[in-house]
DRENZALO-245005 format. One record per residue (C-alpha): residue in three letters; x, y, z. Coordinates in steps of 0.5 Angstrom, whole numbers, always signed. Each point is the difference from the previous one (the first is absolute). Layout:
REM residues N
+------+-------+-------+-------+
| rest |    px |    py |    pz |
+------+-------+-------+-------+
|  ALA |     X |     Y |     Z |
...
+------+-------+-------+-------+
***
This chain:
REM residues 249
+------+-------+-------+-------+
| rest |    px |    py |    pz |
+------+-------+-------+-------+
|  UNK |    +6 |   -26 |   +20 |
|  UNK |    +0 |    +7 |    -4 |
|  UNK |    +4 |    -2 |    -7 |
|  UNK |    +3 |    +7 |    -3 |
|  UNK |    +0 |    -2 |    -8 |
|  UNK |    +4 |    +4 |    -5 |
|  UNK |    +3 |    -1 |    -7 |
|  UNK |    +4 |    +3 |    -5 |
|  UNK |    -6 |    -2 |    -8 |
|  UNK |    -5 |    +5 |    +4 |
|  UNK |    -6 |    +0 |    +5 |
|  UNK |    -4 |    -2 |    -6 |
|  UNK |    +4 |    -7 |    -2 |
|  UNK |    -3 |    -6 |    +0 |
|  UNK |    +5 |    -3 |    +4 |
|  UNK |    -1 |    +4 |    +6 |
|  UNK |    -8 |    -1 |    -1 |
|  UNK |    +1 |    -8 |    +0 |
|  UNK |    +4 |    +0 |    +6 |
|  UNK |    -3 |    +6 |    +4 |
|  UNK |    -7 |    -4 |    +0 |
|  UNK |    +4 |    -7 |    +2 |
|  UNK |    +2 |    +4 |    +5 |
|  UNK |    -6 |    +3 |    +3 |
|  UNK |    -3 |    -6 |    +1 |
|  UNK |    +6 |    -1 |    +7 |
|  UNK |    +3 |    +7 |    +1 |
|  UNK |    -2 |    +8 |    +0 |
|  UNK |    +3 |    +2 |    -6 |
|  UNK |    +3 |    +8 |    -2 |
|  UNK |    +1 |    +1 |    -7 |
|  UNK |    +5 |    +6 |    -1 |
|  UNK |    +3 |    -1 |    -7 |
|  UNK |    +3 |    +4 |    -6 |
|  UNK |    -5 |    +4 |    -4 |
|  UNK |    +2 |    -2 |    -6 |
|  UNK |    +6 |    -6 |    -3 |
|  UNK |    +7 |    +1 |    +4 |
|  UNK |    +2 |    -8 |    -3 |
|  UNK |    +8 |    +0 |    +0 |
|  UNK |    +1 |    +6 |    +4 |
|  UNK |    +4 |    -3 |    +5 |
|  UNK |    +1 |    +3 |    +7 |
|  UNK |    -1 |    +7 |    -2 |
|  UNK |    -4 |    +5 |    +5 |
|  UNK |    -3 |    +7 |    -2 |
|  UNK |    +5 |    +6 |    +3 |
|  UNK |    +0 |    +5 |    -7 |
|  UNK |    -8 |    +1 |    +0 |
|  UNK |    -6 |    +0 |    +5 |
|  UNK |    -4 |    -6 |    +0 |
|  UNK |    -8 |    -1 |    +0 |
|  UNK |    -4 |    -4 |    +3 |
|  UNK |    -7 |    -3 |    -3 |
|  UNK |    -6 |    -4 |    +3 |
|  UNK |    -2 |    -4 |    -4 |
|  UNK |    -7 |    -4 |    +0 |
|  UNK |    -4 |    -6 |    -1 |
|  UNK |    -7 |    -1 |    +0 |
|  UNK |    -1 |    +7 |    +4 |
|  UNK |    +5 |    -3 |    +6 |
|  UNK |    +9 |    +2 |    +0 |
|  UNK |    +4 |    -5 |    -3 |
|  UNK |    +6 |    +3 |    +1 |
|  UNK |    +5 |    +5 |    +0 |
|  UNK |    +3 |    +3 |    -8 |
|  UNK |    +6 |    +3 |    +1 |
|  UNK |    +4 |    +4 |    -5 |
|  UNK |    +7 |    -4 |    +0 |
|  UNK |    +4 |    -6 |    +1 |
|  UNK |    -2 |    -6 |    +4 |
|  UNK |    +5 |    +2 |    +5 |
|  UNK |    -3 |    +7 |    +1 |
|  UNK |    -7 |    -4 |    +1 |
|  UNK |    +3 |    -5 |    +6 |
|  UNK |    +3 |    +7 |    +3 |
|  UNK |    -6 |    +4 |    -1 |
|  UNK |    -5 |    -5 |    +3 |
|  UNK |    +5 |    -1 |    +7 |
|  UNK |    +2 |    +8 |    +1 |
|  UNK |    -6 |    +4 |    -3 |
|  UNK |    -7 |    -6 |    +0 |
|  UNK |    +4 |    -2 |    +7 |
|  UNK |    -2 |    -8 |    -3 |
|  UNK |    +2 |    -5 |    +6 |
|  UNK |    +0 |    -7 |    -5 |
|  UNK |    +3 |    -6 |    +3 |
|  UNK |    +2 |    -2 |    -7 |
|  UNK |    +2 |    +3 |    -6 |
|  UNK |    -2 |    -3 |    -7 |
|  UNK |    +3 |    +2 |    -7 |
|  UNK |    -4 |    -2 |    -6 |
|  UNK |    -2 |    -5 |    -4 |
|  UNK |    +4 |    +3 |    -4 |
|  UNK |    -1 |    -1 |    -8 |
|  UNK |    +7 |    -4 |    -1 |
|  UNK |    +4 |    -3 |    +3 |
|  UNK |    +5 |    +3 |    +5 |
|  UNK |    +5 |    -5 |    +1 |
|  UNK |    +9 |    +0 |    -1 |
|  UNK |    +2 |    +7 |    -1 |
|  UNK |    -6 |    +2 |    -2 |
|  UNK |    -1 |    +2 |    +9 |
|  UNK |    +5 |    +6 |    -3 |
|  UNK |    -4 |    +4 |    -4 |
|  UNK |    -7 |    -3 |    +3 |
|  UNK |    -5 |    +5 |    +2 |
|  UNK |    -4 |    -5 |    +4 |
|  UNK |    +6 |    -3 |    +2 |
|  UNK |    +1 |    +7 |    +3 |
|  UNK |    -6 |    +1 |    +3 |
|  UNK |    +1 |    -6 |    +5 |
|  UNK |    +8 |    +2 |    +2 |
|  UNK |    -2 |    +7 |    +2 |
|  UNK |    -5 |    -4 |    +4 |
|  UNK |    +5 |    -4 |    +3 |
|  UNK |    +4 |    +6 |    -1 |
|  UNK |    -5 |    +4 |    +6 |
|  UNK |    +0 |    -7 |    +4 |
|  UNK |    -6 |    -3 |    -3 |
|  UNK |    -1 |    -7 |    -1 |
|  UNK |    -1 |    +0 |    -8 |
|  UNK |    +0 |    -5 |    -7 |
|  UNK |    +0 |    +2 |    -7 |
|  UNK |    -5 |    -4 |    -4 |
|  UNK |    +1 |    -1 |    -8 |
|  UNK |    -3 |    -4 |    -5 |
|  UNK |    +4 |    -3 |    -6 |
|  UNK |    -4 |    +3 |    -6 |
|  UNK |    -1 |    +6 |    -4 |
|  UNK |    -5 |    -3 |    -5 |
|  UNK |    -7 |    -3 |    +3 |
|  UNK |    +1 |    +0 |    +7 |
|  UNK |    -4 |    -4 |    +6 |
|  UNK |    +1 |    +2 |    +6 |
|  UNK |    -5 |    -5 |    +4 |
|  UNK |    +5 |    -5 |    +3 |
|  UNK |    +5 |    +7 |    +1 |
|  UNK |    -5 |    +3 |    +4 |
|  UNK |    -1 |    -6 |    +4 |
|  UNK |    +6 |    -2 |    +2 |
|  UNK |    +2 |    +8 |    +2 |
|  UNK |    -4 |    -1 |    +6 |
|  UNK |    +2 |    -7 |    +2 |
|  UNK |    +7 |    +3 |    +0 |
|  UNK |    -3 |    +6 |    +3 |
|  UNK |    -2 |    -4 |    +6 |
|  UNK |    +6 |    -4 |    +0 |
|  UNK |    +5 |    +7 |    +0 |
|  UNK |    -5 |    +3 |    +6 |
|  UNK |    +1 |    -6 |    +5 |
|  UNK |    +8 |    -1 |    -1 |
|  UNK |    +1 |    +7 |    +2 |
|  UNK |    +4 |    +2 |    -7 |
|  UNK |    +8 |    +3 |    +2 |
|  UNK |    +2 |    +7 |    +0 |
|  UNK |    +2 |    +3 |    -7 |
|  UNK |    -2 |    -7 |    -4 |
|  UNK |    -6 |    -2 |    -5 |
|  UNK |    -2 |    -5 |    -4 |
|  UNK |    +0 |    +0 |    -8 |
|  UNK |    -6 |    -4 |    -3 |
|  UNK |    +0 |    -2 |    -7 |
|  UNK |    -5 |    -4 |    -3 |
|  UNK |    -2 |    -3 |    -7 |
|  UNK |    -5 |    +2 |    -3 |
|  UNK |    -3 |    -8 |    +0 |
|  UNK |    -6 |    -4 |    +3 |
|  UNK |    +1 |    -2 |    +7 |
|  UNK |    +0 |    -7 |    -2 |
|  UNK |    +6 |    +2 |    -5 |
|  UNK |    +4 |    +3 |    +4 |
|  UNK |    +5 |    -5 |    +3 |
|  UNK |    +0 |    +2 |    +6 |
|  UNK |    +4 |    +6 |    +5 |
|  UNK |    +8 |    +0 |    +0 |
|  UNK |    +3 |    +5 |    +5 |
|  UNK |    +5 |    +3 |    -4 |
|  UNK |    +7 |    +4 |    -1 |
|  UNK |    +0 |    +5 |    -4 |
|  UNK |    +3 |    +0 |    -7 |
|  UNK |    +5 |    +5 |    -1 |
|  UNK |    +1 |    -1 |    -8 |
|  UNK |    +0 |    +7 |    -3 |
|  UNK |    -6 |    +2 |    -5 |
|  UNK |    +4 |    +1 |    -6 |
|  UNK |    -3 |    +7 |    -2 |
|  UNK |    -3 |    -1 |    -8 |
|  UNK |    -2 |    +7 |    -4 |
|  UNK |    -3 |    +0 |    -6 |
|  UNK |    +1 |    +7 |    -5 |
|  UNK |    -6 |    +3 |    -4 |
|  UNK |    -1 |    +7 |    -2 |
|  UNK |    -5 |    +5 |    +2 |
|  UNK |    -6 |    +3 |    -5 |
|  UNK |    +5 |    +6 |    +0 |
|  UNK |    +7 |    -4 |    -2 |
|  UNK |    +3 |    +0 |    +7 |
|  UNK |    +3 |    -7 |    +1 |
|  UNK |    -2 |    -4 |    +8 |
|  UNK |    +1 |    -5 |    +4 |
|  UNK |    -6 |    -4 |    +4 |
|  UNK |    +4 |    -5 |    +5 |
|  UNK |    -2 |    -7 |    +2 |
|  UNK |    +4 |    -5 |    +3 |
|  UNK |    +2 |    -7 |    -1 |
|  UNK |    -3 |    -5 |    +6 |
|  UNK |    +6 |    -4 |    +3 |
|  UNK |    +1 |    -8 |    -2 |
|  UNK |    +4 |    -2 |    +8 |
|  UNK |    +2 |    -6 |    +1 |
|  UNK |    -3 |    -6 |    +1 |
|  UNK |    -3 |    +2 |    +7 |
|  UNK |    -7 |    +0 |    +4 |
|  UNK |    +4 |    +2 |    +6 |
|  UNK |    +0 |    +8 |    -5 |
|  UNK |    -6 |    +3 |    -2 |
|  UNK |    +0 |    +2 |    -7 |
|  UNK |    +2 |    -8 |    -2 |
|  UNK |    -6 |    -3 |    +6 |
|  UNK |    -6 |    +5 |    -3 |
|  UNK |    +3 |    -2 |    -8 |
|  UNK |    -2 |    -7 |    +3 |
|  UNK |    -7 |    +2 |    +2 |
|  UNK |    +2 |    +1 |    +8 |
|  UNK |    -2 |    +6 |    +4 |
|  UNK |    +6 |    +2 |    +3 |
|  UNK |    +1 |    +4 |    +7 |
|  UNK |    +6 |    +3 |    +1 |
|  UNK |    +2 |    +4 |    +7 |
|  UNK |    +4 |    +6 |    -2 |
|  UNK |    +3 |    +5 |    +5 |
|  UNK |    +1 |    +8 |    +0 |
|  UNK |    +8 |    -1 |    +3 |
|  UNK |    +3 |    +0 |    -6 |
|  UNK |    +7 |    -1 |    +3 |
|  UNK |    +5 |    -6 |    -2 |
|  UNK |    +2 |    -2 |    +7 |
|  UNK |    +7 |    -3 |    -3 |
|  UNK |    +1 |    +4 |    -4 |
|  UNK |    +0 |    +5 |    +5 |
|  UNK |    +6 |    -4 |    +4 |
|  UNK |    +4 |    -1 |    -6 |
|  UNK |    -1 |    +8 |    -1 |
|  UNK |    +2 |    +2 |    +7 |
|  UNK |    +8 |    -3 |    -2 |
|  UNK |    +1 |    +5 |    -5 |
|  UNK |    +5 |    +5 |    +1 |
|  UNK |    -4 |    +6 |    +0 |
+------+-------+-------+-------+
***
């Protein structure tokens, strides 16, 4: 099994560390990440300025490949340049979870949909916390829904969104497969001002409370579940298109 591994907080993240090792043990891996960090870059791809690729090593030996640009450039450029063949593309483990709406502006989310995208079976994995993150039970569990994708033969254009508390295994409750929350997240902007006097903006945002549902993502992972939640590339809403059709156009 040959695993292409990419992410969007950088080849030196630690989450891409944890998982990388987890997965060598079952897997040839490929590493072809962004250089630096491209968190909530969403599905944006490099077309006004060129891109470079480093080699990057550890203990004398190539971990990887850096790439100048977003996390859907480095799964393009590791299939159309590095001429990669994996039988599955990972995402991951990203610092923070990616579950709701957040699927829109991930860039580890992209990174598994323009694997999907380019007809790669794909998941996106993510770990619920920003502060003191341990990626064990994560890494773990990547590689047996890496072996599990790999022998269901994963459909076309479809990947899999994986969001995991940041809990000891034996805290975590256990893993629901889920839909996704489609509650907005309310942008929050807090005002200061520059040394210079010049007033700005730094954005945040206020996660969902949905409703009471282990069947929807958000609520399952506040309720110490992991949740995989299957999306599709297809974004068509096939009754609404029916309704459209008697419009008088």
């Amino acid at each position: 099994m040959r695993i292409l591994l990419t992410n969007d907080d950088g080849i030196g993240a630690e989450g891409l560390l944890a998982v990388y090792s987890s997965l060598k043990k079952i897997a040839d891996v490929d590493v072809v990440a962004p250089l630096d960090q491209k968190s909530s870059i969403g599905h944006a791809i490099t077309l006004s300025q060129p891109l470079f690729a480093k080699n990057i090593f550890k203990n004398k030996k190539k971990f990887g490949t850096a790439i100048s640009g977003t996390p859907a450039d480095c799964v393009k450029f590791a299939i159309g340049v590095l001429k990669i063949k994996p039988d599955l593309i990972i995402s991951g483990i990203n610092l923070g979870h990616n579950d709701g709406c957040s699927v829109f502006y991930s860039g580890t989310v992209a990174g598994a949909r323009e694997a999907a995208l380019l007809g790669y079976p794909a998941m996106a994995v993510s770990l619920a916390t920003f502060q003191q993150p341990d990626y064990s039970y994560a890494a773990k569990l990547s590689s047996r829904l890496a072996k599990k994708m790999i022998e269901f033969k994963f459909p076309y254009g479809k990947f899999l969104n994986v969001n995991i508390p940041n809990l000891k295994q034996k805290e975590i409750k256990g893993v629901r497969i889920t839909r996704q929350c489609t509650d907005p997240i309310h942008g929050l902007f807090y005002k200061n001002i520059n040394p210079h006097g010049d007033e700005y903006y730094w954005m945040s945002g206020k996660i969902p409370s949905p409703q009471k549902d282990v069947n929807i993502d958000t609520y399952a992972l506040q309720q110490k579940y992991v949740t995989v939640t299957p999306i599709q590339n297809d974004l068509t809403d096939a009754s609404l298109l029916e309704e459209i059709k008697n419009w008088d156009l």
